[in-house]
FIGULUM-331375 format. One record per residue (C-alpha): residue number from 1; residue in one letter; chain; x, y, z. Coordinates in steps of 0.02 Angstrom, whole numbers, plus 50000, padded with zeros to 5 digits. Example, Ala and Ser with C-alpha at 12.3 -4.5 7.8 and 13.67 -1.06 7.14 Angstrom:
2
+-----+---------+--------+-------+-------+-------+
| num | residuo | cadena |  east | north |    up |
+-----+---------+--------+-------+-------+-------+
|   1 |       A |      A | 50615 | 49775 | 50390 |
|   2 |       S |      A | 50684 | 49947 | 50357 |
+-----+---------+--------+-------+-------+-------+
This chain:
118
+-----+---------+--------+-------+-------+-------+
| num | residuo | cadena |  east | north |    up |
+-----+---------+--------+-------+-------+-------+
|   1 |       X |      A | 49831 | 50607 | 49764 |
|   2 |       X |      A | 49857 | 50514 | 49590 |
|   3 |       X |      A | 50005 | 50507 | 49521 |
|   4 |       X |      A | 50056 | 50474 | 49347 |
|   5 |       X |      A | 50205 | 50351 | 49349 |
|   6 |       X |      A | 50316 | 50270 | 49229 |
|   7 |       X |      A | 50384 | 50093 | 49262 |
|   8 |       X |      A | 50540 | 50046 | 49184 |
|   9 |       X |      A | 50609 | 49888 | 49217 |
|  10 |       X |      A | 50692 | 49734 | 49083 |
|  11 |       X |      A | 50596 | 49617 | 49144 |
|  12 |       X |      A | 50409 | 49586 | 49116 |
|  13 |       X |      A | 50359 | 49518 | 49271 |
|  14 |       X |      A | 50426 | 49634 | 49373 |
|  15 |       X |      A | 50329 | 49769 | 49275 |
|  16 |       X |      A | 50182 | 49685 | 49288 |
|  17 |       X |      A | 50198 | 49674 | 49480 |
|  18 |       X |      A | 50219 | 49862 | 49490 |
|  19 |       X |      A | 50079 | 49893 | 49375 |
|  20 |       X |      A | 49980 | 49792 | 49483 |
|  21 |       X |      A | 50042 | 49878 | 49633 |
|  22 |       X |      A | 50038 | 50034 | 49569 |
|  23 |       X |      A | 49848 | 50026 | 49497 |
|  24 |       X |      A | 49805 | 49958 | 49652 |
|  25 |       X |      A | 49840 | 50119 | 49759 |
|  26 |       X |      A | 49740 | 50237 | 49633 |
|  27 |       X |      A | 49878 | 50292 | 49504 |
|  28 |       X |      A | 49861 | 50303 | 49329 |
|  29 |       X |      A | 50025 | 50206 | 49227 |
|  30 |       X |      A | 50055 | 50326 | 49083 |
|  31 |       X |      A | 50177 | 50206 | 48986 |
|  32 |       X |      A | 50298 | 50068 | 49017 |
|  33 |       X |      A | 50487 | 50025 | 48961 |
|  34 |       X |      A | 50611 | 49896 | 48952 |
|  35 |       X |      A | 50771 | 49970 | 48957 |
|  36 |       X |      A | 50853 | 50152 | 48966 |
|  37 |       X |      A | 50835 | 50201 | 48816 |
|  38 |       X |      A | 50636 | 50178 | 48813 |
|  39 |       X |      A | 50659 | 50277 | 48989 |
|  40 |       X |      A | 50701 | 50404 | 48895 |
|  41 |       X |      A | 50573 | 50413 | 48745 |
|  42 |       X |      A | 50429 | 50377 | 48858 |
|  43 |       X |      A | 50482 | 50512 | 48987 |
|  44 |       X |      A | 50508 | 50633 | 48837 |
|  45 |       X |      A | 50309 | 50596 | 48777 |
|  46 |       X |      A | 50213 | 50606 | 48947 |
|  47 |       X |      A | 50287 | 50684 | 49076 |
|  48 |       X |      A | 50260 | 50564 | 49225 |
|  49 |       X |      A | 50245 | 50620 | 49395 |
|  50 |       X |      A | 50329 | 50474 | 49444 |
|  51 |       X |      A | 50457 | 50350 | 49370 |
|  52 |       X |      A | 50498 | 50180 | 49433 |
|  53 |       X |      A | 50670 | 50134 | 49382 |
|  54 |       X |      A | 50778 | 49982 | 49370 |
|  55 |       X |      A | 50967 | 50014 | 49381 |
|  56 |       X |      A | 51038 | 49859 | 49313 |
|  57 |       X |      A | 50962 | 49856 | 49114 |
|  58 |       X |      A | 51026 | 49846 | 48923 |
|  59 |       X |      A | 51075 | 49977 | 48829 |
|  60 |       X |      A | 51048 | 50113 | 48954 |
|  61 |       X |      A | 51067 | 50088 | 49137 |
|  62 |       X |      A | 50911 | 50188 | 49256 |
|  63 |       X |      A | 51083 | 50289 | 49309 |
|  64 |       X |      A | 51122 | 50353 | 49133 |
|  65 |       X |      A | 50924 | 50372 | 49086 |
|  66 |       X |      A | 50912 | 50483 | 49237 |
|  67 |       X |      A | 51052 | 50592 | 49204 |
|  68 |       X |      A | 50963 | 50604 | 49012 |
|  69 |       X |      A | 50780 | 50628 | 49106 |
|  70 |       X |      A | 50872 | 50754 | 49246 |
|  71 |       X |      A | 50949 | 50842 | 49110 |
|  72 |       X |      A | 50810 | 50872 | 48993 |
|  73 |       X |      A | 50732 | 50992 | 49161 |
|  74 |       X |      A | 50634 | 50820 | 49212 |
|  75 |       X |      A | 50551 | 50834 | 49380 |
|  76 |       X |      A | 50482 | 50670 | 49387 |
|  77 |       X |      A | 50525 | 50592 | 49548 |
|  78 |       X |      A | 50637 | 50440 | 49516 |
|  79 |       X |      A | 50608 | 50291 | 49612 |
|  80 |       X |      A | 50759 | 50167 | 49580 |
|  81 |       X |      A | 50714 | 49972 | 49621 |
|  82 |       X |      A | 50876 | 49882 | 49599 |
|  83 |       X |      A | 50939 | 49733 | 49699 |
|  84 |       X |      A | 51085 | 49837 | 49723 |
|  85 |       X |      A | 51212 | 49957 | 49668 |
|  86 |       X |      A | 51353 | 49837 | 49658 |
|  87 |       X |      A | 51448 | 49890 | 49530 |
|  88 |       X |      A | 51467 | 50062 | 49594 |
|  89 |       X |      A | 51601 | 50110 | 49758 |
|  90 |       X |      A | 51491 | 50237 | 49817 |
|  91 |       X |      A | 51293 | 50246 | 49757 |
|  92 |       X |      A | 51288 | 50364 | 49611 |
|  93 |       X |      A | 51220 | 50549 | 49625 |
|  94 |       X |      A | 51053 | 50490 | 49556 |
|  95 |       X |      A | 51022 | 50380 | 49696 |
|  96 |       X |      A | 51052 | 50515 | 49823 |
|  97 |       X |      A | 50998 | 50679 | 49727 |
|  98 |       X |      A | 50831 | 50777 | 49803 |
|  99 |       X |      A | 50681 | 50688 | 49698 |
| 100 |       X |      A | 50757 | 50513 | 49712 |
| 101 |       X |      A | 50735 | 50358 | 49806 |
| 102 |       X |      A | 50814 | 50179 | 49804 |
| 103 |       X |      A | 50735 | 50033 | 49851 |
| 104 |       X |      A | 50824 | 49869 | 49859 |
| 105 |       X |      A | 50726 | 49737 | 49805 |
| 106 |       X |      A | 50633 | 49647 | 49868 |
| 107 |       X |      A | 50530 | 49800 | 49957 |
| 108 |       X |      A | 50384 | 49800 | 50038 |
| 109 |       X |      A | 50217 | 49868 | 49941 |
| 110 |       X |      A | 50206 | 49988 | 50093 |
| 111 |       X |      A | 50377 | 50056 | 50043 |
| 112 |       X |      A | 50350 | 50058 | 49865 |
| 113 |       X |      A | 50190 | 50174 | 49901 |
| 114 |       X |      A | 50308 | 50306 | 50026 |
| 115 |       X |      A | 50423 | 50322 | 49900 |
| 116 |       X |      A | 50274 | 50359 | 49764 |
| 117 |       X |      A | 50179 | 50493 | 49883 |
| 118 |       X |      A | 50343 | 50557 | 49957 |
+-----+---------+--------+-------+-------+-------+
């Protein structure tokens, strides 16, 4: 089934990798962003099915954009790709709410793709 995903992430490259990823397995990338706040706007104008979220960004961490996404009545399921949760005793509700997954990186495409058609 395609999804439509959203891949937020401060760092080009790493988009680019999930876009390629992503693409590669049939879905359609509605919109990209570079920080929360972006997150946020882009959610807001298409609705993903799917967003692929760094933790670890300026201005807005994913944590904080998916409170904003969860509280707007967002059902998008939030995949976090972070190379950890460091900062954070115990991994915020966001990583562990229904609808979410975490990833460290690196992950495996194969993972990536679960988490996307979970």
């Amino acid at each position: 089934m395609k999804r439509r995903v959203l891949i937020v992430d401060d760092v080009e490259d790493i988009r680019q990798m999930l876009r390629f990823m992503v693409e590669r397995e049939g879905h359609v990338i509605v919109a990209e962003a570079a920080n929360g706040v972006e997150a946020v706007e882009k959610y807001r104008e298409h609705r993903p099915d799917v967003t692929i979220m760094d933790i670890d960004m300026p201005l807005m961490t994913g944590v904080e954009a998916a409170r904003e996404i969860r509280d707007m009545g967002g059902s998008t399921r939030i995949v976090f790709c972070s190379g950890g949760y460091s900062k954070f005793e115990t991994p915020p509700q966001e990583l562990r709410s229904e609808g979410s997954t975490f990833l460290r990186k690196p992950f495996l495409p194969a993972q990536l793709y679960q988490a996307i058609a979970a």
